[in-house]
C-alpha positions as CSV (number, residue, x, y, z in Angstrom):
1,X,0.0,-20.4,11.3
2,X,-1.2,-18.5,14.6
3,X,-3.5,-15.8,15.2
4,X,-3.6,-13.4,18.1
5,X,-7.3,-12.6,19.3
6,X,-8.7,-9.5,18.2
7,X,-8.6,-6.0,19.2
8,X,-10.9,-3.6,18.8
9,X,-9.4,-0.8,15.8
10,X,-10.7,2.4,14.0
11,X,-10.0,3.9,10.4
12,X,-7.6,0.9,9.9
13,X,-5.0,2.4,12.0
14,X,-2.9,-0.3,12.9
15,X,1.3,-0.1,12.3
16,X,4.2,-2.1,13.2
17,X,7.1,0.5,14.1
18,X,10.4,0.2,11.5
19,X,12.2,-1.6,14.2
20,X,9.6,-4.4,14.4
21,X,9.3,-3.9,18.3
22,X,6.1,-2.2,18.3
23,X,2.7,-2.0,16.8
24,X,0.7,1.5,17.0
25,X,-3.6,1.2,17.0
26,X,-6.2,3.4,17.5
27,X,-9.3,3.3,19.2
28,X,-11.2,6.6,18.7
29,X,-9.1,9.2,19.7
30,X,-7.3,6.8,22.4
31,X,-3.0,5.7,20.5
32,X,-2.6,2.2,22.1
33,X,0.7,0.7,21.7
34,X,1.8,-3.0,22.4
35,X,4.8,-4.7,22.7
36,X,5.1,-7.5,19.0
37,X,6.4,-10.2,21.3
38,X,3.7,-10.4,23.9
39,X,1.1,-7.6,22.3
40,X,1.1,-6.5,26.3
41,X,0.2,-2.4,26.2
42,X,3.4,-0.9,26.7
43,X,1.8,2.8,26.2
44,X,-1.6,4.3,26.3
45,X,-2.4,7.8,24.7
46,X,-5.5,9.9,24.9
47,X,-5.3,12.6,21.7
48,X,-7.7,15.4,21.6
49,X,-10.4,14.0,18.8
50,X,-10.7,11.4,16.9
51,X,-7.5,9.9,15.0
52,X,-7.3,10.1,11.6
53,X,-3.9,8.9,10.5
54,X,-0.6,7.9,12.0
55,X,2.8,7.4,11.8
56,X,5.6,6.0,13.2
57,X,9.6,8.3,13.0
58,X,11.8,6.1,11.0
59,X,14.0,5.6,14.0
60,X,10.2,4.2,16.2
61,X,10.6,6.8,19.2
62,X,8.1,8.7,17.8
63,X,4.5,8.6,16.9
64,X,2.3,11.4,14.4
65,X,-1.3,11.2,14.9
66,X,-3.0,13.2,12.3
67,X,-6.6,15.0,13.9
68,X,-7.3,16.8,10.1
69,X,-11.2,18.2,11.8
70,X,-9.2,20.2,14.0
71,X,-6.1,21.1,11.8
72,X,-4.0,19.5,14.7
73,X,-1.3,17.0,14.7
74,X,-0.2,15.6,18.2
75,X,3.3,13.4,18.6
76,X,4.2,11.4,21.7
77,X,7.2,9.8,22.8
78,X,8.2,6.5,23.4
79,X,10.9,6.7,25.7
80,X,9.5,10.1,27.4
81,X,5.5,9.0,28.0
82,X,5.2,12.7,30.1
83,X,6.7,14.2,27.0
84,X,4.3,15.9,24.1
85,X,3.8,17.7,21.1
86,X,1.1,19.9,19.5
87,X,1.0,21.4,16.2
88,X,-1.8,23.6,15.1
89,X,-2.0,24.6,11.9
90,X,-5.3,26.8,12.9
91,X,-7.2,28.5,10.3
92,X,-5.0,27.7,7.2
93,X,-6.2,23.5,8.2
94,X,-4.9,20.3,7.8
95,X,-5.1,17.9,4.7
96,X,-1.8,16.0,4.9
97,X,1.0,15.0,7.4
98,X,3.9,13.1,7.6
99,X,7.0,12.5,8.5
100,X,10.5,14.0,7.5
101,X,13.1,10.8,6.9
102,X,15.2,12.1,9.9
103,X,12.4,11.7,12.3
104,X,12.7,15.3,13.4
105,X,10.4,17.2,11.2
106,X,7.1,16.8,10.5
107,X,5.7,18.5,6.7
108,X,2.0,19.5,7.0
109,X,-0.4,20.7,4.3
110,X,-2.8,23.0,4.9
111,X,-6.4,23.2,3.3
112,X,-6.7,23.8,-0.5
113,X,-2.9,23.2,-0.4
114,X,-2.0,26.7,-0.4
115,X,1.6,25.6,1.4
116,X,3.7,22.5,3.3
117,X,4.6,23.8,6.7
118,X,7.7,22.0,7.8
119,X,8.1,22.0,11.7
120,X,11.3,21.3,13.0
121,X,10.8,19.0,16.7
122,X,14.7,19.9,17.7
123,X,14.9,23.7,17.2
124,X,11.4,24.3,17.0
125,X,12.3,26.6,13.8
126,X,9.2,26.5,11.2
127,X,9.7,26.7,7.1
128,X,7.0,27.0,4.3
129,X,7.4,25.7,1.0
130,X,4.8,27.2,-1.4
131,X,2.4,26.0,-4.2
132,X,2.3,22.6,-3.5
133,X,-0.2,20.5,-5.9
134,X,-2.8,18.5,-4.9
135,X,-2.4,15.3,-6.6
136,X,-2.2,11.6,-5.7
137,X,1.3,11.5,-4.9
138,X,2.9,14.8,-4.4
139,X,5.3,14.4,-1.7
140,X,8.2,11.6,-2.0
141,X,11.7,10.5,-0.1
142,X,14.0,9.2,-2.0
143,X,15.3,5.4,0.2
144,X,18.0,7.0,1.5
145,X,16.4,10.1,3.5
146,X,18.8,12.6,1.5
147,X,16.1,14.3,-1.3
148,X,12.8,15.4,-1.5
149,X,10.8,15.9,-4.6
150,X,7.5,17.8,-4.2
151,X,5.0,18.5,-7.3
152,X,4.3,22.2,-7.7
153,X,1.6,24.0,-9.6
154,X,2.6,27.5,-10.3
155,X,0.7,29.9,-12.5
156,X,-0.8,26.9,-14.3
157,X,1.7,25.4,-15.3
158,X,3.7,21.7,-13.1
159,X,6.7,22.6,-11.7
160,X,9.1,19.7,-9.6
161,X,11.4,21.0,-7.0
162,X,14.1,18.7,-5.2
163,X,15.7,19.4,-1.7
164,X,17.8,18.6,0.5
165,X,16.5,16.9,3.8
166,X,19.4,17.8,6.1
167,X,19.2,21.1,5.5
168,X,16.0,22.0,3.5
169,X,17.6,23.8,1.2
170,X,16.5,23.8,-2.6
171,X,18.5,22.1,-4.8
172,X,17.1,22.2,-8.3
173,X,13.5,23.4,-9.5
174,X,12.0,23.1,-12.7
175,X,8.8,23.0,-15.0
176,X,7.7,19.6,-16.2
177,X,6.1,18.7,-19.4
178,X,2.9,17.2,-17.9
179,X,-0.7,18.7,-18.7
180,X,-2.0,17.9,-15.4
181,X,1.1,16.7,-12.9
182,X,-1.2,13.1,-11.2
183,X,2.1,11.5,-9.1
184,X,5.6,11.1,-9.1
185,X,8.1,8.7,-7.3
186,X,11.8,7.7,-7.2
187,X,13.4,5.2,-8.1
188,X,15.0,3.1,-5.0
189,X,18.4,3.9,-5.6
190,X,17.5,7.2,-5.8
191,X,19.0,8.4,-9.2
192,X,15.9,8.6,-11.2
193,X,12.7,10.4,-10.6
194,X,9.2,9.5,-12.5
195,X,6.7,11.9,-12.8
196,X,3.3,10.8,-15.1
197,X,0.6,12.8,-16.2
198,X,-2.9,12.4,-15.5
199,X,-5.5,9.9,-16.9
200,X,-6.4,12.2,-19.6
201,X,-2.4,11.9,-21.2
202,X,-0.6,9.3,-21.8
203,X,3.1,10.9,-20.2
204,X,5.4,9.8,-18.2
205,X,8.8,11.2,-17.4
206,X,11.8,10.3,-16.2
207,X,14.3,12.8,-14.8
208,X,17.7,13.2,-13.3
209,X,18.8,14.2,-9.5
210,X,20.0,17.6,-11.3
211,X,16.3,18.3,-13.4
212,X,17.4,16.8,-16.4
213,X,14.6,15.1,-18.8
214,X,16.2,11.3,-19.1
215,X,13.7,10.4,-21.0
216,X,9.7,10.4,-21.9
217,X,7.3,7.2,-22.4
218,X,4.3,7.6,-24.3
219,X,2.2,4.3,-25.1
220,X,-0.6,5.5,-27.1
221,X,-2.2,8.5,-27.3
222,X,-6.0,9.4,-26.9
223,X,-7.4,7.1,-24.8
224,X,-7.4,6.9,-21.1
225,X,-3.3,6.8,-19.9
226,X,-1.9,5.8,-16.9
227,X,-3.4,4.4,-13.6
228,X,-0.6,2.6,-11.4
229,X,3.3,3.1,-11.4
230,X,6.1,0.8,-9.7
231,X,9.3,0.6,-9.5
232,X,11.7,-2.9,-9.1
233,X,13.0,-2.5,-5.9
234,X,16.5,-3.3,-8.1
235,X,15.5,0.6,-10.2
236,X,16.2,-1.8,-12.9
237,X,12.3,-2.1,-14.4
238,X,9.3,0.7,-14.3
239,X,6.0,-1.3,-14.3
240,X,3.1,1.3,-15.9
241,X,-0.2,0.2,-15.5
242,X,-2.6,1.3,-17.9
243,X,-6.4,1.8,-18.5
244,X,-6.0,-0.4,-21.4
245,X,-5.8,-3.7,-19.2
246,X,-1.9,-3.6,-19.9
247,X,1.5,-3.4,-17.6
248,X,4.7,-2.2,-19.7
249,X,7.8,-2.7,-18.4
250,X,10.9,-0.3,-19.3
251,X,14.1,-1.1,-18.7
252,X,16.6,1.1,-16.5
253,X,19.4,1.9,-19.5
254,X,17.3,2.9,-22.5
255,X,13.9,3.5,-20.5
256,X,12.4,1.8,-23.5
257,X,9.5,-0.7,-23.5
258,X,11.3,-4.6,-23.3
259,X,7.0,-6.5,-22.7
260,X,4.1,-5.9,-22.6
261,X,1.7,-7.5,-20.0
262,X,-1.7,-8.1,-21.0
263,X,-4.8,-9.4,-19.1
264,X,-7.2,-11.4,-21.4
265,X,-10.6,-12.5,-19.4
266,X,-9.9,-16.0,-20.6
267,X,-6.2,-17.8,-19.6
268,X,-5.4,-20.2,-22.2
269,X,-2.0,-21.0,-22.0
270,X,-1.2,-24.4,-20.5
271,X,2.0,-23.0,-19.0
272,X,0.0,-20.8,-16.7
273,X,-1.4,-22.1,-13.2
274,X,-4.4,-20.8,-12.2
275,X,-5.7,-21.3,-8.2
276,X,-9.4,-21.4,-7.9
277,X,-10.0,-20.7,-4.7
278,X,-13.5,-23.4,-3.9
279,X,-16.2,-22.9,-0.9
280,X,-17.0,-26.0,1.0
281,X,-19.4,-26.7,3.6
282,X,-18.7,-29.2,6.7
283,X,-20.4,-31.6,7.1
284,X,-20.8,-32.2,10.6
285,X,-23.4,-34.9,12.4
286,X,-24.5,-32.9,15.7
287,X,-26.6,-35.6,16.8
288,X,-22.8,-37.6,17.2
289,X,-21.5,-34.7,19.7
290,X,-21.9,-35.3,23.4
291,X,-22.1,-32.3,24.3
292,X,-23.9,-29.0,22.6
293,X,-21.1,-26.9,21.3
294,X,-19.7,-23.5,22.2
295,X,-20.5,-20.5,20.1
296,X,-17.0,-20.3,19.1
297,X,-16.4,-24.3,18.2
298,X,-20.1,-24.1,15.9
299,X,-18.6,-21.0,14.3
300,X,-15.6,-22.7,13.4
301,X,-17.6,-26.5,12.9
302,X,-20.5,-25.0,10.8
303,X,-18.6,-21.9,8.8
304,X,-17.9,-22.6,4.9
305,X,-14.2,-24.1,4.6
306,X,-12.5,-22.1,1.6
307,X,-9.4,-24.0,-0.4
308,X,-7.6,-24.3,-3.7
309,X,-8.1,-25.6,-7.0
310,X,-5.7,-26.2,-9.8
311,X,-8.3,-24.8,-13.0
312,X,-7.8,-26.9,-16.5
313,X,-7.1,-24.2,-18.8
314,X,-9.0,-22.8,-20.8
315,X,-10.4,-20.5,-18.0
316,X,-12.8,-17.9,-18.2
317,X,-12.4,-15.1,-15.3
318,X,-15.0,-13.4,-13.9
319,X,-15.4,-10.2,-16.2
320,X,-16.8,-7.1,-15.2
321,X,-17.9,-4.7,-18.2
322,X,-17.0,-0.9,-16.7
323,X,-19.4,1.7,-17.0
324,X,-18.3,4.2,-19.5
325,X,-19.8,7.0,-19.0
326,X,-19.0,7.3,-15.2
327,X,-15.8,9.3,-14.0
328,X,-12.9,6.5,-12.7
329,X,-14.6,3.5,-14.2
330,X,-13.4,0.1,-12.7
331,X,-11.0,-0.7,-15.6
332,X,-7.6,-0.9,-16.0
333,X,-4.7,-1.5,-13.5
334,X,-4.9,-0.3,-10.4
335,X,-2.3,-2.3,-8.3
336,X,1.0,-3.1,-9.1
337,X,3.7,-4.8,-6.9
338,X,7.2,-6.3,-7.4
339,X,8.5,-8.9,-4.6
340,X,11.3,-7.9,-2.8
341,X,13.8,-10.6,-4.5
342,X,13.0,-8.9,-8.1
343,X,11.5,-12.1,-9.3
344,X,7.8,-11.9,-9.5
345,X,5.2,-8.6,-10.3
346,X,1.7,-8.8,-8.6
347,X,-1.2,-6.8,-10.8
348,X,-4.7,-6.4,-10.2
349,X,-6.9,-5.4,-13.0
350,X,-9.6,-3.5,-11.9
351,X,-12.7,-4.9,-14.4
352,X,-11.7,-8.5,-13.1
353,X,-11.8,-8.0,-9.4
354,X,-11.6,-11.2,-8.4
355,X,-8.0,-12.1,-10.1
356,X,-4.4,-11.5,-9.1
357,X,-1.8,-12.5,-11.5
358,X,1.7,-13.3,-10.9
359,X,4.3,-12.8,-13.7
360,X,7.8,-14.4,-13.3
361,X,9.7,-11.0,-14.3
362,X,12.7,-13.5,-15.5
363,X,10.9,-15.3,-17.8
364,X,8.8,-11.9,-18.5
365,X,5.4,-14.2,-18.8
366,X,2.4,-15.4,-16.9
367,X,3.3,-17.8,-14.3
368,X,0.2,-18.0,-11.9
369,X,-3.8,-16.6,-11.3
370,X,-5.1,-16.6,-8.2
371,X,-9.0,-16.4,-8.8
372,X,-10.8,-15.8,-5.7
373,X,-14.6,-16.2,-5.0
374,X,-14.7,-12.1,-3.6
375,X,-13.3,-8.9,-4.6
376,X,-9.1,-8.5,-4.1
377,X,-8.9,-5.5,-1.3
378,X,-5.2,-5.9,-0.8
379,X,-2.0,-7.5,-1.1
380,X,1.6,-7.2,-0.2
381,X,4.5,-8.8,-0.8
382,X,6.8,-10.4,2.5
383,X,10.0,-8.1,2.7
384,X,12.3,-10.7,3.1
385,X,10.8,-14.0,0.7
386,X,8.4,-13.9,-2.6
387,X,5.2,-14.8,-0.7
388,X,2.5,-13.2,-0.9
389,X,-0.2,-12.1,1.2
390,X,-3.7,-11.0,0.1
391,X,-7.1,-10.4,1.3
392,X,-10.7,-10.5,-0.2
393,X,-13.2,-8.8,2.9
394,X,-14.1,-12.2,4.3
395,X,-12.8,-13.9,7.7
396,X,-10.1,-15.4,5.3
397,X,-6.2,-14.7,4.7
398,X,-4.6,-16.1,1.5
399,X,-0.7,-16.6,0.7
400,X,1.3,-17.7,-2.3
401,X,4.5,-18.9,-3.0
402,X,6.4,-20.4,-5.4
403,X,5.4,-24.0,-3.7
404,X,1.8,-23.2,-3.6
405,X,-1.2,-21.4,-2.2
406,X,-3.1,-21.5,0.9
407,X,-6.6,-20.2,2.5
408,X,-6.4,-19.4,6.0
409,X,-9.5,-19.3,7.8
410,X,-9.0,-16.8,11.0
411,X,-10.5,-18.2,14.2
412,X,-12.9,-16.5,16.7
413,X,-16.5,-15.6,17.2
414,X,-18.1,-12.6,15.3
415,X,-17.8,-11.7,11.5
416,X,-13.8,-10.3,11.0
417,X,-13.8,-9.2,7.5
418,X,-9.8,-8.6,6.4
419,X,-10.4,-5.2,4.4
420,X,-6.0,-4.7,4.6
421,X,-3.2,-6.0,5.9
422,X,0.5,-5.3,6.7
423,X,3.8,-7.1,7.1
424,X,6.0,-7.0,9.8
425,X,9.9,-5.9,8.5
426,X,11.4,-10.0,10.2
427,X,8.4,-11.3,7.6
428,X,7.2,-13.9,10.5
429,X,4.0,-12.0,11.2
430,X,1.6,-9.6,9.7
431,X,-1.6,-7.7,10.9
432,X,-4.5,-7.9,9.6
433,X,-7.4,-5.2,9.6
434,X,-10.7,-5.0,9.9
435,X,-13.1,-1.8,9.8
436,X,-13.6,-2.6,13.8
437,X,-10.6,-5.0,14.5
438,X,-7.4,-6.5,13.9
439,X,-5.6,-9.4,14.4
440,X,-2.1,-10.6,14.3
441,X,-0.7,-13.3,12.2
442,X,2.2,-15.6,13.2
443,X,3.9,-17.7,10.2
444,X,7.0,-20.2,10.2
445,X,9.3,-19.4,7.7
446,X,8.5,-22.7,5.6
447,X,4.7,-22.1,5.5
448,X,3.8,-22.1,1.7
């Protein structure tokens, strides 16, 4: 494993294009863009104010940088550097941009979500779609680019509509059986969409390309409901992660429960591996060194080393008891993810911080705990293997695979806490981000 050195970063903005060839930062309001071979500045550009958010065009000539203080959104060109674009949404603000799946049209929402602008880059033709709601995840493409589905909140009562991207016309629209419309998402092959009330309701939906209700999923009924949704990127299982410390799993032909997942503070089943992830400190004799050491050879001579331990079961996690009377109290799941092969789901549950566990969705059981000595941030699966890659706000990265673990202490001088990281599409690389920097990551395909 190789790191690049670091460069300096803002608002962790840091993207590899969808063609792997590039990877967007920001610096203040300055887009820097460099080359993934060489990570060589192939294009400098200076936006107006500070950057907010970015994003690449699925087809990486294009880059959206979000200014929401100014209600602006600026796009440059990769093959045309002299070429520009400015979009001011003016009084009506900004909250929200993104791109179309074409790479042509950019949707902005204004302030208070009173409409989605859609701005058309080829004819320079603008369209509105009204009454948008302003929920967690409102806006969704299905895999293939042809359908949109946007949440709508229309004399008080949720609405869906669905349209077509090529043309943005409106395909079908209807009301929803949700109290209070939180998120909705499609399934990867694009045939079903999910739609799930909020926290307040245990609901969730499941509806056709044409409107119709496939089916509803309720797992219990007055206390807090659902927190995290994911789809198998097969659209054969729905993971729903619950305030109640539990993932249920439906299945794509009767959308009926098959497991339950459950995350007990204490692993007591011998089948299950659990990683402890140990602190220990060098032990180094300066008086033995002929020389006095550089800043950067102490840092890495005298910092804690960090590696694994199998655990003897039983083990107790760290357990944090939430705070009841607090809105969003740290309980439940709050991350889901299923590896790209379809094999394994990654969970975090939010009132044991310090855990991720690993379910073998095969088997439909516990397979492995990764307990770490800090906080989980993030973690993401590699698009092309089941490995997986998370990070804990310290210098350190961490991977799992089926063969094993690994702590990865990043080199360099200065305190680089990993906050998030990324994967590059090829799976030999990943960035990682810091609040001030990032790095790149280099890994052989057998590593793990």
């Amino acid at each position: 494993m190789n790191f690049s050195e670091l460069f300096k970063l803002s608002g962790l903005l840091g993207r590899f294009s969808p063609d792997g060839q590039c990877l967007a930062s920001c610096v203040q309001h300055r887009l820097v863009v460099r080359d993934v071979s060489s990570l060589q500045v192939r294009q400098l550009y200076t936006c107006l104010d500070q950057i907010q958010y970015i994003e690449w065009s699925s087809d990486s000539l294009f880059i959206l940088c979000a200014l929401y203080k100014r209600g602006i959104v600026q796009v440059w060109s990769l093959e045309q550097p002299d070429w520009h674009c400015k979009i001011d949404e003016g009084s009506a603000g900004l909250v929200a941009s993104c791109w179309s799946p074409d790479g042509r049209h950019i949707l902005n929402t204004t302030e208070f979500h009173l409409r989605i602008t859609v701005w058309s880059l080829c004819t320079k033709s603008v369209s509105y779609i009204k009454y948008p709601k302003a929920c967690q995840q409102g806006v969704v493409f299905t895999k293939d680019g042809r359908y949109m589905a946007v949440a709508e909140r229309r004399d008080c009562k949720d609405f869906i509509s669905i349209f077509v991207c090529s043309s943005w016309q409106l395909l079908r629209h209807f009301d929803t059986e949700t109290q209070d419309l939180f998120g909705i998402e499609w399934a990867p092959n694009g045939c079903v969409l999910a739609a799930w009330d909020s926290c307040l309701e245990y609901k969730l939906l499941l509806y056709s390309l044409d409107g119709r209700l496939l089916s509803s999923y309720r797992a219990y009924e007055w206390p807090l409901g659902i927190k995290s949704v994911a789809w198998s990127p097969s659209s054969q299982f729905l993971a729903i992660g619950s305030f109640d410390e539990k993932v249920r799993i439906l299945n794509h032909v009767t959308w009926k429960k098959i497991t339950e997942f459950e995350h007990p503070a204490t692993i007591a089943s011998k089948k299950t591996i659990v990683y402890k992830e140990v602190e220990k400190s060098p032990s180094v004799e300066t008086e033995r060194l002929f020389f006095p050491p550089t800043r950067a050879l102490a840092s890495s001579l005298f910092s804690t080393q960090s590696k694994y331990e199998i655990s003897q079961v039983p083990v107790s996690l760290h357990y944090i008891k939430p705070v009841a009377d607090r809105a969003n109290p740290k309980v439940g799941v709050g991350m889901l993810a299923f590896s790209a092969d379809n094999c394994f789901l990654a969970t975090k549950n939010d009132n044991i911080p310090n855990a991720v566990w690993i379910w073998d969705i095969r088997k439909l059981k516990l397979l492995v705990v990764l307990e770490q000595l800090c906080p989980i941030q993030c973690f993401q699966w590699d698009p092309r293997q089941p490995r997986l890659a998370l990070c804990t706000g310290t210098s350190r990265a961490y991977l799992w695979s089926p063969a094993g673990c690994v702590a990865v202490q990043v080199p360099g001088e200065g305190d680089f806490q990993i906050v998030s990281l990324s994967w590059h599409s090829s799976g030999d690389s990943m960035v990682l981000l810091s609040k001030d920097n990032f790095c790149v990551c280099y890994l052989e395909r057998e590593e793990v």
